[in-house]
C-alpha positions as semicolon CSV with decimal commas, in nm:
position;residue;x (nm);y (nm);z (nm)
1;X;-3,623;3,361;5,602
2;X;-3,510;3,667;5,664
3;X;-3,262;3,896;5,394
4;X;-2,977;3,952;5,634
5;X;-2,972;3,556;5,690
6;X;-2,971;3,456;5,323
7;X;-2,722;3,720;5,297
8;X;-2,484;3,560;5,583
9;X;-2,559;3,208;5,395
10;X;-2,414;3,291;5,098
11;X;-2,150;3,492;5,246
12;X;-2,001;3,180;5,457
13;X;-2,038;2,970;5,151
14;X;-1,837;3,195;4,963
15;X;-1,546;3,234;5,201
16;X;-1,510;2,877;5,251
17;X;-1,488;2,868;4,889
18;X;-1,271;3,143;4,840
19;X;-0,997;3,088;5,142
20;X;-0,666;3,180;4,999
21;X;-0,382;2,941;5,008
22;X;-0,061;3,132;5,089
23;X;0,239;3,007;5,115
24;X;0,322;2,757;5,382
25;X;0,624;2,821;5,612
26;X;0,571;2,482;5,753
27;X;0,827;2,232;5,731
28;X;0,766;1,907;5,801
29;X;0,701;1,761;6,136
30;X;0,927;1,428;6,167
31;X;1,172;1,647;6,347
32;X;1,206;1,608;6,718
33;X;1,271;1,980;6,714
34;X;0,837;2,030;6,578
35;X;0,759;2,249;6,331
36;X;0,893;2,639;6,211
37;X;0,600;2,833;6,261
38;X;0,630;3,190;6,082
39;X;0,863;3,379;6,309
40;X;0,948;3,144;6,605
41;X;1,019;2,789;6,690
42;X;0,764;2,579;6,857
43;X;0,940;2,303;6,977
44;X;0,687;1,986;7,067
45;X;0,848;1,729;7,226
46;X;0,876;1,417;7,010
47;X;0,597;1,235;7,284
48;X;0,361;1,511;7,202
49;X;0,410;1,498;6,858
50;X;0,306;1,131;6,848
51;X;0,050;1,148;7,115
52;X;-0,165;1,404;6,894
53;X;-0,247;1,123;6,643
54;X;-0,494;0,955;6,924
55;X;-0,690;0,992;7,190
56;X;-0,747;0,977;7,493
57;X;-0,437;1,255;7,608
58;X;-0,257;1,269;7,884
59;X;-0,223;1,603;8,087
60;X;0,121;1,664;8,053
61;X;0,074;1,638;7,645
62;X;-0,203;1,838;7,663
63;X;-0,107;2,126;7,851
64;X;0,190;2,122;7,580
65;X;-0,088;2,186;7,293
66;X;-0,280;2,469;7,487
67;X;0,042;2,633;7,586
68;X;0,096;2,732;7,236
69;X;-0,209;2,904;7,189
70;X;-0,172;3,120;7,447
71;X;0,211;3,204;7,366
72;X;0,030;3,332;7,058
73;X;-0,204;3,520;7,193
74;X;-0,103;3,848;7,142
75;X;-0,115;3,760;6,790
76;X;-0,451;3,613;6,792
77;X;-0,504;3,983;6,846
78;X;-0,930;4,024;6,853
79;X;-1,018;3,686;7,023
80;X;-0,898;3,796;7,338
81;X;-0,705;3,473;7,349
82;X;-0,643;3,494;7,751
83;X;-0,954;3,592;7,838
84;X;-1,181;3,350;7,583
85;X;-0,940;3,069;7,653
86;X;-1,172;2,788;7,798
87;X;-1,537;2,691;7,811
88;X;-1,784;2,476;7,984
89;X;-2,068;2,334;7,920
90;X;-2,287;2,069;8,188
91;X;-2,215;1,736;8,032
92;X;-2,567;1,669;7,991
93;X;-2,482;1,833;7,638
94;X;-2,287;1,535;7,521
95;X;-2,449;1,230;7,633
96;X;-2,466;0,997;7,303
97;X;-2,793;1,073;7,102
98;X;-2,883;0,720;6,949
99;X;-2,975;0,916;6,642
100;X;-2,656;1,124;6,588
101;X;-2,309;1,068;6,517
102;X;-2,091;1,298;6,712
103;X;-2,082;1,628;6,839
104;X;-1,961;1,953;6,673
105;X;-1,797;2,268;6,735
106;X;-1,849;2,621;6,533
107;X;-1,553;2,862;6,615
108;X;-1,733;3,216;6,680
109;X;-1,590;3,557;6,683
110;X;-1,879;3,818;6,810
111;X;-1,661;4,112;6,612
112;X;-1,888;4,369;6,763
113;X;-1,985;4,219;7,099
114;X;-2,372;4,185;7,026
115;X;-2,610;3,955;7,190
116;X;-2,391;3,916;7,529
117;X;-2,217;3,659;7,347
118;X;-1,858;3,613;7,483
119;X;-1,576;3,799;7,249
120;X;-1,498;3,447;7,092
121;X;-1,691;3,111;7,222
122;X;-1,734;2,732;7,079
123;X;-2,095;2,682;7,011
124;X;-2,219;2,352;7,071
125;X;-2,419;2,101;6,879
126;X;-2,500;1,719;6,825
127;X;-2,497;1,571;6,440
128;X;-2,666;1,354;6,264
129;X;-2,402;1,305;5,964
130;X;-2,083;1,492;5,927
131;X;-1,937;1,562;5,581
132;X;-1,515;1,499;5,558
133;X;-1,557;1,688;5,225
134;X;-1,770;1,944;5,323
135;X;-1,703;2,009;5,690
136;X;-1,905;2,368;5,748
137;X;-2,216;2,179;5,557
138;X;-2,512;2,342;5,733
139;X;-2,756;2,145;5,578
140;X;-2,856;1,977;5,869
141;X;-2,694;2,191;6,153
142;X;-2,921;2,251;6,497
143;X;-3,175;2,517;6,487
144;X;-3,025;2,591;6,817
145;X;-2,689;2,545;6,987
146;X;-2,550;2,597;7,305
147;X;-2,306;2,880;7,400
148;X;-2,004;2,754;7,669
149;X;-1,977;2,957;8,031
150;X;-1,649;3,129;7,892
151;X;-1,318;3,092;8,173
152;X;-1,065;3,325;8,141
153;X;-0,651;3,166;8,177
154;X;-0,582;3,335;8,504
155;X;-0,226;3,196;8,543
156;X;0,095;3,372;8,507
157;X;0,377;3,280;8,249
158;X;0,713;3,238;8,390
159;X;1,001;3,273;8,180
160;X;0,781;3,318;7,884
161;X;0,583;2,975;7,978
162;X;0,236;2,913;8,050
163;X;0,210;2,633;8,293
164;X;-0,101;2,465;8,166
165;X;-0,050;2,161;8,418
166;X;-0,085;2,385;8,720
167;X;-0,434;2,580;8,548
168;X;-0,556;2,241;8,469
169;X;-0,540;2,149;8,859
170;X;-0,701;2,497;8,979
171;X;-1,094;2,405;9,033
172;X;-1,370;2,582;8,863
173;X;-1,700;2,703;9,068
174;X;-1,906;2,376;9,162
175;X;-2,286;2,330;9,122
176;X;-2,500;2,384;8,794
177;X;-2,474;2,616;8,532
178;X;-2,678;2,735;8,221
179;X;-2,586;2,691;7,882
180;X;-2,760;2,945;7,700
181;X;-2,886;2,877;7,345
182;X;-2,790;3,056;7,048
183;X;-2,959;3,076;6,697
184;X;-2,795;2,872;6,412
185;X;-2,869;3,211;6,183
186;X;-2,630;3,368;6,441
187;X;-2,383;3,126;6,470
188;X;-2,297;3,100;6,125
189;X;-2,238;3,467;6,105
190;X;-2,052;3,443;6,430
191;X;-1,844;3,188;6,213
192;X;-1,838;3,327;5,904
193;X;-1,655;3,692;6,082
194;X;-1,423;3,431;6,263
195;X;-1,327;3,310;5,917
196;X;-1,226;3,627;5,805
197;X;-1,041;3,700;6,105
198;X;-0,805;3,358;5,981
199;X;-0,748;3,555;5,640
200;X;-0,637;3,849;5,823
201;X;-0,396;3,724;6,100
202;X;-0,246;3,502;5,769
203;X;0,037;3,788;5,724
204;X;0,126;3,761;6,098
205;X;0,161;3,360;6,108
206;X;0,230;3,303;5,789
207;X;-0,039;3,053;5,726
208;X;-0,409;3,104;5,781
209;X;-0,397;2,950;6,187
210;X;-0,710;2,761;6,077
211;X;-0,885;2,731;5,745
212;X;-1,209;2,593;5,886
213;X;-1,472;2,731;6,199
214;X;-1,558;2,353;6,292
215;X;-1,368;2,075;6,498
216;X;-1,597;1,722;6,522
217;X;-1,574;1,465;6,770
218;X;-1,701;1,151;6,617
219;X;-1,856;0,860;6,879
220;X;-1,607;0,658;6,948
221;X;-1,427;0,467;7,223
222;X;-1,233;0,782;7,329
223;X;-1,567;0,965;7,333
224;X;-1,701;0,689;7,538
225;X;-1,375;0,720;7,780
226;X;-1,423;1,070;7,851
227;X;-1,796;1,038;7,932
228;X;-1,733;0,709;8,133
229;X;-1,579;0,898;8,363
230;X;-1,898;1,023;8,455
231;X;-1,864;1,427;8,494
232;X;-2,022;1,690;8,577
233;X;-1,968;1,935;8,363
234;X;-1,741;1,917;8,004
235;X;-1,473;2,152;7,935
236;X;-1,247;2,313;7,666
237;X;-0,955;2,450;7,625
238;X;-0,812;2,588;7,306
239;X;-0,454;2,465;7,151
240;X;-0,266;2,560;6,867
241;X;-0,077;2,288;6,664
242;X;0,064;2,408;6,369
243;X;0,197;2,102;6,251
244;X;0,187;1,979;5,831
245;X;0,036;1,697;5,966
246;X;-0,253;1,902;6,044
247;X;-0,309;2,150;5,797
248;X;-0,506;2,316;5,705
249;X;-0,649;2,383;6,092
250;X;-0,389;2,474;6,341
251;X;-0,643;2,595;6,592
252;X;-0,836;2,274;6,810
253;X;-0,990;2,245;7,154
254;X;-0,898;2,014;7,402
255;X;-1,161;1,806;7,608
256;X;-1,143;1,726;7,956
257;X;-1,470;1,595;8,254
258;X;-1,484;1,861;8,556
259;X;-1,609;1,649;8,862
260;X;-1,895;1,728;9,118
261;X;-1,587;1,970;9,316
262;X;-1,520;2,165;8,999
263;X;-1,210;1,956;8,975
264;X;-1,063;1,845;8,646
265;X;-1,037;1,475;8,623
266;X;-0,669;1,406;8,539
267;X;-0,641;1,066;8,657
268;X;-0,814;0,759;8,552
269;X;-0,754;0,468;8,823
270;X;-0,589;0,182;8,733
271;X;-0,500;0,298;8,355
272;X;-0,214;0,439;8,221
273;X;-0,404;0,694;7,954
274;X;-0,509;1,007;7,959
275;X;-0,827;1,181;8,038
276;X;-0,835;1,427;7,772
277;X;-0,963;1,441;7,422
278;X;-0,807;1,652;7,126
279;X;-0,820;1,441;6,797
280;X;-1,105;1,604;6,679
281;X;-1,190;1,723;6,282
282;X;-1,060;1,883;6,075
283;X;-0,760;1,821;6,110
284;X;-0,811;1,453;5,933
285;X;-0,867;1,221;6,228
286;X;-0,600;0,917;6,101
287;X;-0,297;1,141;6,073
């Protein structure tokens, strides 16, 4: 193994040891008003704010959760929120391995744009086990992951308002795409720079926006829901909830199935849920 790797190992280890815990401005999120988040008001709607706690989401709810992020973009500073905002991957990628468990996401921030990786990009992988304790555990992480087709948020705010239901309708491109892979040496120093990257917007939010670089989607009947809707291609966007509930990771992306057309499926005949997924972990998945 090579010096710089070992070197990156026991660098990630000891920022997620080391992760300060400032003070929280975070009161608590009964209120139908939502949270106080450092130096404005998000106010969630009291729907959303019970609709995070399972999956499968509606559109409406989750356009709510990925409006936020982007209303915090200019914060978010070096991910180049706008333009890193989404991802897809051909669904292929998440088709239930027998053998594993779920599916999991490293949060990576390419600091000085090497490789051709995208600025900031969710690297893909399939698990075998996945440790609540220990979520960053590499022990048994893929020697190789997959790196999203990164989709810019070309809307346009009005009034200071993304409208997230209107970008969810626009189609992508149809037909195939590749996935590229990525090393896991490089992802986990993709995700150890995105960690500190957290400590260092911590003075603007006044929390660290997310503690961890992972968010896990366990096999389950939502999982089953989204993939029973047979698409094409999987995609993500990213939302920020910064809710007590959810602490200590206020960052999470949102899953939705893009059909043969490049359309996103929003509607699932002859059911009243939603098509999307969001309830992934960390945050802790029976909030």
């Amino acid at each position: 193994m090579k010096i710089r790797n070992l070197f990156v190992y026991a660098a990630f280890i000891w920022i997620a040891a080391c992760n300060p815990k400032p003070e929280e401005t975070i009161v608590e999120s009964e209120s139908v008003e939502g949270i106080e988040d450092s130096n404005e008001k998000f106010a969630f709607s009291l729907e959303t704010l019970e609709s995070i706690k399972s999956d499968p989401m509606q559109m409406t709810r989750a356009a709510e959760i990925s409006s936020y992020f982007l209303e915090r973009s200019d914060d978010f500073g070096k991910l180049e929120a706008k333009n890193n905002f989404a991802g897809i991957f051909e669904a292929s990628y998440f088709i239930k391995d027998p053998t594993k468990k779920g599916i999991r996401f490293w949060y990576c921030f390419n600091k000085s744009g090497r490789g051709g990786y995208p600025k900031f990009f969710l690297a893909l992988e399939q698990i075998e086990n996945f440790d609540t304790l220990q979520p960053e555990s590499f022990s048994d992480i893929s020697k190789k992951l997959r790196v999203p087709i990164i989709s810019a948020y070309t809307g346009t705010p009005v009034i200071g308002k993304y409208d997230l239901e209107s970008y969810f309708k626009i189609p992508e491109k149809p037909g195939s795409i590749v996935n590229r892979e990525i090393e896991f040496s490089e992802v986990l120093q993709f995700a150890f720079e995105f960690k500190n990257l957290m400590i260092d917007l911590d003075s603007i939010f006044g929390h660290l926006p997310s503690k961890y670089a992972v968010a896990y989607f366990e096999y389950n009947d939502a999982y089953d829901s989204l993939m029973l809707l047979k698409p094409e291609k999987i995609k993500y966007t990213m939302a920020y909830v910064p809710i007590k509930d959810d602490k200590p990771n206020y960052l999470r992306p949102v899953l939705m199935g893009i059909d043969n057309s490049g359309k996103t499926i929003i509607d699932r005949e002859g059911y009243s849920y939603g098509t999307f997924l969001q309830k992934s972990f960390p945050p802790p998945p029976n909030n």
